[in-house]
C-alpha positions in Angstrom: 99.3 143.6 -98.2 102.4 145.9 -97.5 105.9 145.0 -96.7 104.6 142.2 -94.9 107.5 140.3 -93.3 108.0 137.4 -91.2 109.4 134.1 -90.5 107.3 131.1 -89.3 109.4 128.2 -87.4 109.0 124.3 -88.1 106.1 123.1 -85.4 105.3 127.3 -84.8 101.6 127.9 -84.3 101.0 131.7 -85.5 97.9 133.3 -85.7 97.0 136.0 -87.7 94.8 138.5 -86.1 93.3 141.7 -87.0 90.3 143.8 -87.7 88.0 142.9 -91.1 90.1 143.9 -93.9 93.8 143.8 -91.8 94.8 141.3 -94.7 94.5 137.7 -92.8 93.3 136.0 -95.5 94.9 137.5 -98.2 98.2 136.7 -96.5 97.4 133.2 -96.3 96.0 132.4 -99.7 99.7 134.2 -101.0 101.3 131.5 -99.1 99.3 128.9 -100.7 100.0 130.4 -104.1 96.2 130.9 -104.4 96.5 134.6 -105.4 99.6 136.8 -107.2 102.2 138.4 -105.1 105.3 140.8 -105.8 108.0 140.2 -103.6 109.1 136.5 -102.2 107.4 133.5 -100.0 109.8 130.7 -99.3 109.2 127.4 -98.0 112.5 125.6 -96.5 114.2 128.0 -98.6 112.2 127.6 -102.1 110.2 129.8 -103.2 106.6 128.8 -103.5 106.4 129.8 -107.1 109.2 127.4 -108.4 107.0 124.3 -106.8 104.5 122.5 -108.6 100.9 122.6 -108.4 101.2 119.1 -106.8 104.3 119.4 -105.0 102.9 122.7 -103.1 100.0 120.7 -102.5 101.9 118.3 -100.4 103.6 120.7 -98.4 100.6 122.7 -97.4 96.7 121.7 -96.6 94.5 124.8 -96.5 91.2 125.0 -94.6 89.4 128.0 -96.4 87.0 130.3 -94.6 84.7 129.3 -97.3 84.8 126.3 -98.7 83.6 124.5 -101.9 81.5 121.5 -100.1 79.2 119.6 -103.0 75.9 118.8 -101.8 75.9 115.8 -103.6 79.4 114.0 -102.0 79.7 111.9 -98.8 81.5 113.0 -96.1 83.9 110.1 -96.5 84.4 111.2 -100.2 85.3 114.3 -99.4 87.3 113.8 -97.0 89.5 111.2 -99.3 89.9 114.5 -101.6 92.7 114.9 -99.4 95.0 112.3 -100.6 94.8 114.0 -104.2 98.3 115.4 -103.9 99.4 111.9 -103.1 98.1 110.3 -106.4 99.7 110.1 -109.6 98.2 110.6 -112.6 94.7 108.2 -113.4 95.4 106.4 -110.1 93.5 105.5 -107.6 93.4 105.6 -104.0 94.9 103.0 -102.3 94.4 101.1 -98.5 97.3 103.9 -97.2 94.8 106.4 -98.3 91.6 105.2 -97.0 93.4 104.4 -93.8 95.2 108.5 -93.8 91.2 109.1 -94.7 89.7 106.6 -91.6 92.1 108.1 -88.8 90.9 111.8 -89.8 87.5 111.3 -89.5 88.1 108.8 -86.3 90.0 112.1 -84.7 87.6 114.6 -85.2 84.4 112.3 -84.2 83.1 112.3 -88.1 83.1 108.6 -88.5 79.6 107.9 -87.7 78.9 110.6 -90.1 81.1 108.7 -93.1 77.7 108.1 -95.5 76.3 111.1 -95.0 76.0 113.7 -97.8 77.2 116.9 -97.0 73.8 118.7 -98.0 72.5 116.6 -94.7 75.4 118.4 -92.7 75.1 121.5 -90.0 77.5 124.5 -90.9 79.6 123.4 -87.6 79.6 119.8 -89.3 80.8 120.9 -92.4 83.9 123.0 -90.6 84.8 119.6 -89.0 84.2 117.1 -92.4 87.0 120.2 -94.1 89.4 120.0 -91.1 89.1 116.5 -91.6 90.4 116.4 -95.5 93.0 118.9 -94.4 94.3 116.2 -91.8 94.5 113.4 -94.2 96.3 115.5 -96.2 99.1 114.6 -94.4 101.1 117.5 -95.1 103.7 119.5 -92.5 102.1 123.4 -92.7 98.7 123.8 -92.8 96.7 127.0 -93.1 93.5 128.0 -91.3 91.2 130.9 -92.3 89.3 131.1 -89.0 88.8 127.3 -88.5 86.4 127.4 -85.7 84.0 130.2 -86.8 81.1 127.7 -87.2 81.8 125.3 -84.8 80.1 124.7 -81.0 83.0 125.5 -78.0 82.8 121.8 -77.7 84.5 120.7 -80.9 86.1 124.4 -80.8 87.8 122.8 -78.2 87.8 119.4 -79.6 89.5 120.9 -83.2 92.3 122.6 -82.1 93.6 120.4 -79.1 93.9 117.7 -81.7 95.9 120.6 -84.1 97.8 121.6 -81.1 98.3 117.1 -80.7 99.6 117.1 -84.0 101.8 119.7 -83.8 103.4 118.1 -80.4 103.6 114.6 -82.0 104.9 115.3 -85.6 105.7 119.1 -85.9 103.0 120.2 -88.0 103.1 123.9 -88.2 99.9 125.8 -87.7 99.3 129.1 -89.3 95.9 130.3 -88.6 93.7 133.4 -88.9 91.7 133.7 -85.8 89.1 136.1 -84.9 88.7 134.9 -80.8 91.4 136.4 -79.1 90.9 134.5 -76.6 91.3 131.2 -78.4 94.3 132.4 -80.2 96.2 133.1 -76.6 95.4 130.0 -75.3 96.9 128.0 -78.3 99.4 130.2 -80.8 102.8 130.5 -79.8 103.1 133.8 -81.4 100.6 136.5 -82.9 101.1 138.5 -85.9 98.6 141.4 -85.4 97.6 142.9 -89.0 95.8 146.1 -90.1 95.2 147.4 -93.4 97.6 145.5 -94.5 100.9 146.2 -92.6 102.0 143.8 -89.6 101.3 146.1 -86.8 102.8 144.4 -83.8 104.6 140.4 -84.3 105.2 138.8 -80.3 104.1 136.6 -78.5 100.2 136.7 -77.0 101.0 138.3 -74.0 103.2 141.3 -75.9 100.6 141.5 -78.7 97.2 141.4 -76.4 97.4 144.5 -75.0 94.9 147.1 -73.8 96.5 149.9 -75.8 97.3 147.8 -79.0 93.8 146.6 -78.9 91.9 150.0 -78.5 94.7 151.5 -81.8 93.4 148.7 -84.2 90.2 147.1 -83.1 88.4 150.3 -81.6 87.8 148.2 -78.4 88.3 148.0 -74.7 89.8 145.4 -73.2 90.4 143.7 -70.4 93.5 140.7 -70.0 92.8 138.3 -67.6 95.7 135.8 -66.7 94.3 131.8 -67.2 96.9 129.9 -66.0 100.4 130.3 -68.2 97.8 131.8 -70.7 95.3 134.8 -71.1 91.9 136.0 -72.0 90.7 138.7 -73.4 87.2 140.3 -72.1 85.5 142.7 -73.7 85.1 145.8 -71.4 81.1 147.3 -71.2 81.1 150.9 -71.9 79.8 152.4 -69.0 76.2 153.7 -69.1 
């Protein structure tokens, strides 16, 4: 990353888009702290790296594009991982916990799934049971590093109209990486377009996904198509 800078709003969904390698999710695993950065990342003012391992961790819920999911754990378990920030030292969960725990895996349709091990589990099923622990989480930001790669457009759809819920009911704000243009028009508020490292072009979707911005950084042809207040983008056939 390069002179990267930007400011995200309380209850903002951004998405981070970008060709492989623009720097998506390098960018968000600096705001999590999860990797060393020169320069400054503030949250409410603070910079990250004067918070605590525990205190950061109750600010912000990350859903990694690869994560660690034991073979061995139920999804229930592992969704109650969540709550860790929560804990003190040696305690327990408690009934305010199992119940953050419950109404996660009750919104994204996992309950039914609660004993299973997540060995058993589909790659689309895992994406959902991590979604899940970030909900319970129960923190205001949360990161996504392309949170719907794996999963069906059912529960695509299903995932991030209950983000998008959240975000209208309580002000979560949404920072995701997102390779579907498409999907990132129809629910970001504004786009941060990345390549090799430098934020190439910071609007909203509609100023960002453009023919000509497109072609520059992704090599491709494009076509926008208005959806309602929104827009698609659709891939344009080279010509034979």
């Amino acid at each position: 990353m390069d002179r990267v800078d930007a400011v995200v709003a309380k209850g903002e969904w951004l998405a981070l888009i970008g060709p492989n390698g623009a720097g998506k999710t390098t960018l968000l695993r600096a705001v999590a702290r999860l990797v060393p950065f020169a320069g400054e990342i503030t949250l409410g003012g603070r910079p990250v790296t004067e918070l605590r391992r525990a205190e950061l961790a109750r600010l912000i819920a990350v859903v990694p594009q690869e994560p660690s999911t034991p073979p061995w754990m139920t999804v229930a378990e592992y969704v109650l991982l969540g709550r860790t920030p929560h804990l003190g030292p040696l305690a327990k969960e408690g009934a305010r916990d199992r119940e953050a725990a419950a109404r996660a895996l009750l919104r994204l349709d996992l309950l039914p799934f609660a004993d299973r091990r997540l060995g058993t589990l589909s790659g689309g099923e895992k994406q959902r049971v991590v979604v899940a622990r970030a909900l319970a989480q129960e923190a205001p930001i949360v990161l996504l590093d392309e949170p719907t790669a794996a999963l069906d457009i059912g529960h695509q759809q299903q995932a991030l109209d209950l983000l998008d819920g959240l975000r209208e009911e309580s002000g979560l704000t949404l920072v995701a990486a997102m390779h579907d243009l498409t999907l990132a028009a129809q629910y970001a508020d504004r786009m941060l377009l990345l390549d090799g490292g430098r934020v190439a072009a910071d609007g909203a979707p509609a100023d960002v996904l453009t023919e000509t911005l497109i072609a520059s950084h992704y090599g491709a042809a494009i076509d926008v198509v208005p959806v309602g207040d929104r827009i698609a983008v659709v891939p344009r056939r080279a010509s034979r």
